[in-house]
N, C-alpha and C positions, 0 to 999 in steps of 0.2 A: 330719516326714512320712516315712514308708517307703516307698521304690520299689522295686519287686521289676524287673530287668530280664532279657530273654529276648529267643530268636529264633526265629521257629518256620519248619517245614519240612517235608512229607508224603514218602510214597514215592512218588508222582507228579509228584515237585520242583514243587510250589506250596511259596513261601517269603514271608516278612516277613524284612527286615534288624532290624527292635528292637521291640520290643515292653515298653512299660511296663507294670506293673500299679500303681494309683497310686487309695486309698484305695476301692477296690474297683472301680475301671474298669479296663477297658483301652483302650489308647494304644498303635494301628500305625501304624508308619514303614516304608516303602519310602525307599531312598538312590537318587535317578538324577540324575547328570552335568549329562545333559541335561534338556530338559521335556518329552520324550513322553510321552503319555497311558499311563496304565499306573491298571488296575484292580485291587479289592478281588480276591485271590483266591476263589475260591467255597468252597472248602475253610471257608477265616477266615471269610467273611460267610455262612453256614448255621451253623456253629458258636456265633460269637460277633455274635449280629446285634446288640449294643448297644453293641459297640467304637466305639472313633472311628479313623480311617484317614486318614493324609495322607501325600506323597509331598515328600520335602524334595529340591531341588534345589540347584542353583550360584544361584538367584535368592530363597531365600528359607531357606538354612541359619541366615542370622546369629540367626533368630527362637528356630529348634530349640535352638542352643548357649547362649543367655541365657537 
């Protein structure tokens, strides 16, 4: 399988830390420390309303790296 990987970013500093492309989807990842709530930017979600989006923390990275 082919992953295309990327990060994206506007002039209005809305940002995704990774971004898979993976057999024609996309796959955002936001990275935070901590678990605070932190939403899809709107920039990404008008754009790309068929992504999938999740937020990888210190409670649930071991999933992202496997």
């Amino acid at each position: 399988m082919i992953v295309n990987n990327f990060f994206w970013r506007t002039y209005d500093r809305q940002e995704i830390d990774w971004i898979e492309e993976r057999e024609g989807n996309l796959f955002a990842f936001e990275f935070k420390w901590n678990n605070r709530k932190v939403r899809v930017p709107g920039g990404w979600g008008k754009t790309y309303p068929d992504s999938k989006f999740e937020v990888v923390t210190q409670d649930n990275y071991r999933e992202f790296i496997i």
